[in-house]
N, C-alpha and C positions, 0 to 999 in steps of 0.2 A: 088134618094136614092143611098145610098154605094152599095157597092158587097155583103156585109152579108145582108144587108135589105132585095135584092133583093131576098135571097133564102125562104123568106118567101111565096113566089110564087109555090115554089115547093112543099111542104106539101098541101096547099090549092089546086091544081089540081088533088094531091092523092086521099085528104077525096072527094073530085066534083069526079074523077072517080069512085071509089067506090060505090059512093052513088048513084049514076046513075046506076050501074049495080046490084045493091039491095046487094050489099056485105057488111060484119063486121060491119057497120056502117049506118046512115041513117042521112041526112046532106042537106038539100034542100039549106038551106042558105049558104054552103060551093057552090053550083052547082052555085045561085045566084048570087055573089059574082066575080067568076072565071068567069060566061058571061060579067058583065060588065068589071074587069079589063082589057082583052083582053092582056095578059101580053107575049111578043112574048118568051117563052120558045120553047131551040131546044133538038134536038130529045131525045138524054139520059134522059134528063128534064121530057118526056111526057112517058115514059119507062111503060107499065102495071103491070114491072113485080117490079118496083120502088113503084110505085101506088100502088099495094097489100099490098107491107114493110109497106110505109107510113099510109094505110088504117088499116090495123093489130094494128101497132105499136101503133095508137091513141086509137084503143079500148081497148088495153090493160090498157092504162096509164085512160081513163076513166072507166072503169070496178073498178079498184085500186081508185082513187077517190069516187065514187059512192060508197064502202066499207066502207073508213073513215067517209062520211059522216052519214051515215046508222050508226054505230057504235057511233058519237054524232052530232046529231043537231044543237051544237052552234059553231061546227068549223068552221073558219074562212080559205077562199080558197085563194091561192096566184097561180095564175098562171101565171107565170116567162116565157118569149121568148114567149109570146103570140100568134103574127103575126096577122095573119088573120084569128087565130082558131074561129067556133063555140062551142069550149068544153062547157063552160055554159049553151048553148040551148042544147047539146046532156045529156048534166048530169042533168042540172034542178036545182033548191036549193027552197029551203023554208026558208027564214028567214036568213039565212046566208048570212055574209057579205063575197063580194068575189070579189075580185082586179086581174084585166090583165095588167101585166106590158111587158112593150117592150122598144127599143128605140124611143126617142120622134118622129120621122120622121115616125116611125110606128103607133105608138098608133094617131097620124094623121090623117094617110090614117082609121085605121080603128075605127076610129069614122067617118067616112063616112059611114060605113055601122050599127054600132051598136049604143044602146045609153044609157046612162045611167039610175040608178035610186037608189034610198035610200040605197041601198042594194049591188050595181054593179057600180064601179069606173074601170077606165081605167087610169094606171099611167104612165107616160114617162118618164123612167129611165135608165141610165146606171149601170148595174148589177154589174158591180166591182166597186163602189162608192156605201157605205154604205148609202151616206147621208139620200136619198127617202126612206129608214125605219122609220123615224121621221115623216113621214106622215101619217101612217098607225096606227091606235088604239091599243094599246098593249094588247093580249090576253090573254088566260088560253092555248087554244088550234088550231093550224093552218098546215093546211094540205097542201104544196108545191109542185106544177106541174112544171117539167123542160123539158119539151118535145123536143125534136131536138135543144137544148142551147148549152148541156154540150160540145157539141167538139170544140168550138168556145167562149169559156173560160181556162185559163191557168189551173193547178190543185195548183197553189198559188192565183187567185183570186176566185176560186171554193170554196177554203178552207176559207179565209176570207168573203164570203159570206156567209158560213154555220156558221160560227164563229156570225156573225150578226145576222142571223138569232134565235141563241142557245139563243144569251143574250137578243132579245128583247123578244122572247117569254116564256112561260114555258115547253110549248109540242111543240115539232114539230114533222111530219112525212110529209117526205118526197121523191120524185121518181124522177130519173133521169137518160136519157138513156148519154153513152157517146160510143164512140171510144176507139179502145182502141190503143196500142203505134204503134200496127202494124198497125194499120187501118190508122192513122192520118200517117204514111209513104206511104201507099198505095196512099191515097190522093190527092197525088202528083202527080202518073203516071194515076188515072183512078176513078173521082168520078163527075157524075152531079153536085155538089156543083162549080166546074172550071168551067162552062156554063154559070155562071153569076159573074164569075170573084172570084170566093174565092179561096184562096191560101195556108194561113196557120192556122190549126186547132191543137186541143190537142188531144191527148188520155189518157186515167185513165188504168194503168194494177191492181191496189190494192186499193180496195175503200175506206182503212181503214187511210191509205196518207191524206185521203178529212177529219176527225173526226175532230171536234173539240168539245173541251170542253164535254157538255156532248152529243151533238148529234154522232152518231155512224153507221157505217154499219148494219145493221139488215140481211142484206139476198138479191141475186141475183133473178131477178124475168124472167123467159121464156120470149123473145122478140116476139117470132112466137108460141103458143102454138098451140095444134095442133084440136084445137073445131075451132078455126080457118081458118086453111089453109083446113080443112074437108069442107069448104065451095065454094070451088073451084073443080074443076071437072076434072075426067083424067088425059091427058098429063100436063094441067096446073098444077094439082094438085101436079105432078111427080118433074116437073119444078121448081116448085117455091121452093120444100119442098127441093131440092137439091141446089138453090141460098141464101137463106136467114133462111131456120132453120137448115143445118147441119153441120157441124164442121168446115168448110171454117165460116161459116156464126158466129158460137160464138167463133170466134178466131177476129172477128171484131165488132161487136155492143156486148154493156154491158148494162144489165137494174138493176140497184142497187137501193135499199129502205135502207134510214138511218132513223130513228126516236134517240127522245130523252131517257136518262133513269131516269128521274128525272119523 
């Protein structure tokens, strides 16, 4: 696998920690998964305090999911940078058609562990090539997961994906966490994503740059809300809530929701 494939390793031993210490999240198949890989991540990589972000950060973006669906039943899920996630088993669907897309090298490894069915396709795509939209059934309505993608896309092929996105559907809503300009500088001198060889990422300072057509910014959504980090105890509590929820912390990660207005 490349350097970005590899970081799909790091989120996956988040949701395994986590789930393992009965936190934000509940993921057996995430624990599963990370025993057999055996995948040699060093230390920044194995970070608890990484693991918490990462652990938060999925249940946010699943929480936000499980709303749209709630809201209409015949939406159609696109979860974009897939990896290794179990979001499907954590969120559930009934009747909903719903696609994990990644790179093909990816969506490889993980049909090793998951597997299809009438309803549940895994696509091997390159995200800034439209093409693999030709694949997918055209809808009324489709709800879009970008989980740990967006800084490892340009904000010119970010925008011609959403561009893609606008005209083959009629609704979309969609979430996506990014970097923002200072973060993807920081990157440089101090980020576990460099552990497994990444080097250059983006950042988004103006979500409204990313609009096309008629899909749009709606609204900034909490990365670390705080029913969350209430789940951790004491000095952890103290710790975490001064690394990744306060103002160092949303001076670098952005959680934005566009939907369409049509």
């Amino acid at each position: 696998m490349n350097n970005v494939k590899k970081t799909l390793y790091i989120p996956l031993y988040g949701k395994c920690y986590v789930s393992r210490r009965g936190l934000f999240l509940k993921d057996v198949l995430a624990e599963t998964v990370w025993e057999r890989a055996e995948f040699p991540l060093k230390r920044r990589s194995r970070s608890k305090w990484l693991a918490y972000y990462l652990g938060i950060r999925a249940a946010v973006f699943d929480d936000w999911l499980r709303e749209r669906l709630r809201e209409d039943t015949d939406t159609m899920v696109l979860h974009l940078g897939c990896g290794l996630d179990n979001r499907i088993g954590r969120v559930g669907f009934e009747g909903n058609l719903w696609y994990d897309v990644d790179l093909p090298d990816v969506i490889d490894e993980r049909k090793k562990h998951y597997v299809e069915s009438s309803d549940y396709r895994m696509l091997g795509a390159d995200l800034r090539e439209a093409g693999w939209l030709s694949e997918l059934p055209r809808g009324k309505r489709v709800a879009v997961v970008m989980e740990g993608i967006g800084m490892y896309l340009s904000s010119d092929a970010l925008k011609g994906l959403f561009a893609a996105l606008e005209e083959r559907f009629e609704q979309v809503f969609l979430l996506i966490d990014c970097y923002s300009p200072f973060a993807a500088r920081m990157s440089k001198i101090k980020n576990p994503i460099k552990e497994v060889g990444v080097s250059r990422v983006y950042g988004v300072d103006d979500p409204r740059l990313l609009e096309a057509g008629g899909l749009i910014f709606s609204r900034s959504l909490d990365m670390s809300p705080s029913s969350y980090i209430d789940e951790l105890e004491g000095m952890e509590r103290r710790i975490f809530s001064a690394l990744y929820a306060g103002k160092t912390s949303k001076r670098l990660y952005r959680l934005y929701e566009f939907k369409s207005t049509r």
